[in-house]
N, C-alpha and C positions, 0 to 999 in steps of 0.2 A: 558807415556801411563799408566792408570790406571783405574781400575771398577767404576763405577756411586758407591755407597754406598746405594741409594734410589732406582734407577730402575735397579741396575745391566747393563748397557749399557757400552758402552767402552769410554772413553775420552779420544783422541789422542790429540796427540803431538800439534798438531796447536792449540788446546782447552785451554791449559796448559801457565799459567802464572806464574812473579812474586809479591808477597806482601810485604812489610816490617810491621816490628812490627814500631806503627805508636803515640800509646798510650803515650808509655812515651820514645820514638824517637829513641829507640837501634839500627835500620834500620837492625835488624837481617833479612834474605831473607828468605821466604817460598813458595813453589810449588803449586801453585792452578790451579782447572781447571772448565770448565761450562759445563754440559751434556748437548748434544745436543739434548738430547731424553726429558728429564724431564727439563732441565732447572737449576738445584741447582749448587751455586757455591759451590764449597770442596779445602778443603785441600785435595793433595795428600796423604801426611803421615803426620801420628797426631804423635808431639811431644812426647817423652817417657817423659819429664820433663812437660808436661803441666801444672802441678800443681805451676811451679815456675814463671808464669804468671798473678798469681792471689795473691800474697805477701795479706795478712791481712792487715799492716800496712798502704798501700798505694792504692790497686785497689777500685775506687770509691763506688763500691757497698757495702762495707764495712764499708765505712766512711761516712753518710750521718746522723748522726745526727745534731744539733743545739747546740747554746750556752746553757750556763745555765741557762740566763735569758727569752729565746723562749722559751726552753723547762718549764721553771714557769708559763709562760702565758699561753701556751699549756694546763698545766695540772689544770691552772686554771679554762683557758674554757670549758675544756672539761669535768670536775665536775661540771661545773654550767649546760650543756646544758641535764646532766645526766636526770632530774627531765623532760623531755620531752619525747613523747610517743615516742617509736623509730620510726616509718614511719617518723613522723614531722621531728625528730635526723637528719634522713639520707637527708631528702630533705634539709633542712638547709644547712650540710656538701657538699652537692651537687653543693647548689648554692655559698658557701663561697670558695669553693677548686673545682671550675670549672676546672680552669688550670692542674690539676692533673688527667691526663689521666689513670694511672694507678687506682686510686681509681675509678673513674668514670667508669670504665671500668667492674669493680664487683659489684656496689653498684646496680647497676638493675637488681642483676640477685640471690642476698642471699637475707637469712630473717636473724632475728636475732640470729635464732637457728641454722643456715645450720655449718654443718662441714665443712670447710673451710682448704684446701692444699696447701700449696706457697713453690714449688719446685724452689731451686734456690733463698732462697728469701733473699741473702746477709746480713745483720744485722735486718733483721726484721723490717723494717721499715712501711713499708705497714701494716704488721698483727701488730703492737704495732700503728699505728691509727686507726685499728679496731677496735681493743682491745678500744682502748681511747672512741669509737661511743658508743662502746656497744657488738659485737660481744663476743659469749661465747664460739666458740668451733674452733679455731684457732691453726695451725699447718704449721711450719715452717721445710725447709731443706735445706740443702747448702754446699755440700760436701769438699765444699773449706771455709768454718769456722775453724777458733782456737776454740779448746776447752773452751776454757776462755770464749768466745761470744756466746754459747749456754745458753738456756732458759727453765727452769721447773716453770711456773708460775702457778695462776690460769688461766684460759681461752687462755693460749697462751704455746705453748710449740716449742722451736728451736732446733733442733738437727743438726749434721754435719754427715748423716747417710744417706747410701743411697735411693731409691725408695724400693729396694728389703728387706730393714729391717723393714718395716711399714708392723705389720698384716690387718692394719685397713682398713675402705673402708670410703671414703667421698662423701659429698653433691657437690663443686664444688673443682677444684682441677686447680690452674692457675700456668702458668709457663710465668712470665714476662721478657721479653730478656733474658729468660737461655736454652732456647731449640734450639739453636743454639749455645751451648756450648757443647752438649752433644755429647759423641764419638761415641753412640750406638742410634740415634735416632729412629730407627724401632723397637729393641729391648724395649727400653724404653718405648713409646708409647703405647707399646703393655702393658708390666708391669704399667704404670698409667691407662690405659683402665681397666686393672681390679683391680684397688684398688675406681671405681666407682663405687656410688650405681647406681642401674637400671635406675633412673631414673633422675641420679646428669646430672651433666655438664661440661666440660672441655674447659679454657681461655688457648691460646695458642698466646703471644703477639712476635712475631720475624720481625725482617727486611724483606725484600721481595724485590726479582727481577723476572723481569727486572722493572726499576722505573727512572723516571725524573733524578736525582739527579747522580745515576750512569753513566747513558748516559752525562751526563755534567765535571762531576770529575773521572770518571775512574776508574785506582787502588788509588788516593785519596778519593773517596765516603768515608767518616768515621764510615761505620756500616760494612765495609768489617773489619775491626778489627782483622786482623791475631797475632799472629796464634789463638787468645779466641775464634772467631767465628769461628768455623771448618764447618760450614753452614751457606749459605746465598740460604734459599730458595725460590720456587718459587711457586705458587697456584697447578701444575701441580704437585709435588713432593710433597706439604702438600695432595693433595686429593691420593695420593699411599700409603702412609705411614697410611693414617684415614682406610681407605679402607682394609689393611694389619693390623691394630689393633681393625678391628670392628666397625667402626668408622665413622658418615656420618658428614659432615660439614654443621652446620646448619647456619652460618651469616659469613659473613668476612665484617670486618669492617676497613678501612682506616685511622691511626690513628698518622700519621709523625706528627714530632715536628722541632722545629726550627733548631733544633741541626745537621740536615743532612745538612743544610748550612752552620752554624759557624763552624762546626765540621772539614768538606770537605776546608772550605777556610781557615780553621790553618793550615791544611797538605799541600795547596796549599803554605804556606809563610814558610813549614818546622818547625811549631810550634807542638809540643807534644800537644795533647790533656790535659793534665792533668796541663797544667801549665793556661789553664782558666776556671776550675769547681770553683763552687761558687762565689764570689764578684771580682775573676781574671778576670773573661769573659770581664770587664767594661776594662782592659787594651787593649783590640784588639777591641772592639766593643761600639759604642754608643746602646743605649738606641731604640733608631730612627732604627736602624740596627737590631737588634734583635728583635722589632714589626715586620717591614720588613717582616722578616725570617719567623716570627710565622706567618702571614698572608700569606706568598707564599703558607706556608705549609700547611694552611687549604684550601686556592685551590686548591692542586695536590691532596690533600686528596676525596675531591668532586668527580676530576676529577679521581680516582682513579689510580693516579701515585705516592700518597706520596710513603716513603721507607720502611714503617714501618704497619704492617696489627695487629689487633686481631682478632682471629679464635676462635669462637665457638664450640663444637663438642659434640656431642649425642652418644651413643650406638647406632646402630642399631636396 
């Protein structure tokens, strides 16, 4: 038995389950439970090592760059399309990298000028294709960075420092699958709410239950991600927490990807996650299969069951 974290409610015993670490297959066991009041799955007790879950060399968000030769084409294109007015820039980018939910998820809502915040934002990949469109005031964090992989550039700067060391205030401030990492998420919330201008905007992209996909796979659903996801929350517990940092929820957006399937049916065959990121996926999955998936996924999305939401949010 233990506190809700989000509504202070009590989680008994019957509430209370187990997870295995799932990621890269250790089957280490961890205590989770579901408030019956608000709804958010939690760990019971957050790891004193947590930090040793997220290794540099190996956890995906770290390693998402390209060859040598994409990244040449990359920077080829993206010098050439320099010479275009940025509105054009961004509609172009929009229609060429459709499938990139994360970019598409910002590109309607900055100008070229906004101060721009990516807490959580792994090696910088998002803000260095910003950066590449055109964007000029670009700011990155990631508490679980090596020193070595931080960034002082022009128009892009990475730290591995946390929300509390940034005097500044920004235009929009997004946290892409990291706010269900966080130990303190009310606390937090509150601390990103005022590093907001008055009149900025706050992208808050996390899993979400109750959803299709958990209802089908269980404790294998693959966004339950113990022990890195120390929350899996719910509409009910995002609008406490907004509410508790000042904060009104202006759009939630439905925005699951394939990967709550292929994800969900590794762990169903006892396959690590990490052994199908990038051009592996094609050894468990056809082609055929992974359309499939993407297409389930923008129906539940419709139907508002995908696993996965973007949340807007305002000041008050």
């Amino acid at each position: 038995m233990f506190d809700c974290r989000i509504c202070k409610a009590t989680i008994n015993e019957d509430e209370i389950f187990v997870l295995e670490e799932r990621m890269y297959n250790t089957k280490q066991k961890f205590d989770y439970g579901t408030c019956s009041k608000c709804g958010c799955v939690q760990i019971a007790k957050i790891p004193d090592n947590l930090g040793s879950f997220y290794e540099s060399d190996s956890y995906y968000s770290f390693n998402m760059g390209s060859s040598l030769i994409k990244n040449f084409i990359k920077w080829v294109f993206f010098r050439a399309i320099l010479i275009l007015p940025f509105r054009l820039r961004v509609k172009l980018i929009m229609r060429l990298r459709k499938n990139n939910t994360a970019l598409l998820s910002v590109l309607h809502f900055v100008s070229e000028n906004s101060k721009i915040l990516d807490i959580g934002c792994g090696d910088g990949l998002l803000l260095k294709l910003l950066k590449a469109i055109g964007f000029k005031n670009l700011y990155g964090m990631d508490v679980f960075l090596s020193d070595d992989r931080c960034i002082n550039e022009n128009h892009l700067k990475i730290s591995n420092k946390g929300i509390d060391a940034i005097d500044e205030v920004f235009d929009f401030i997004m946290l892409h699958h990291s706010f269900e990492h966080m130990t303190d998420p009310n606390t937090d919330l509150i601390n990103i709410s005022n590093k907001l201008n008055p009149s900025g905007q706050i992208l808050i992209r996390v899993p979400i239950a109750p959803c299709h996909v958990h209802e089908v796979y269980g404790t294998e659903w693959v966004a339950l991600d113990a022990p890195r996801h120390l929350y899996t929350y719910s509409v009910d517990s995002l609008t406490i927490m907004a509410k508790n940092a000042n904060l009104e929820i202006e759009k939630i957006v439905y925005d699951s990807e394939g990967i709550q399937f292929w994800g969900s049916e590794l762990y169903k065959k006892d396959i690590p996650l990490v052994a199908a990121l990038g051009k592996n996926i094609y050894k468990y999955f056809t082609k055929e299969e992974l359309a499939d998936f993407e297409s389930l996924s923008r129906e539940l999305n419709e139907k508002k069951c995908g696993d996965s939401v973007a949340v807007y949010l305002r000041r008050k």
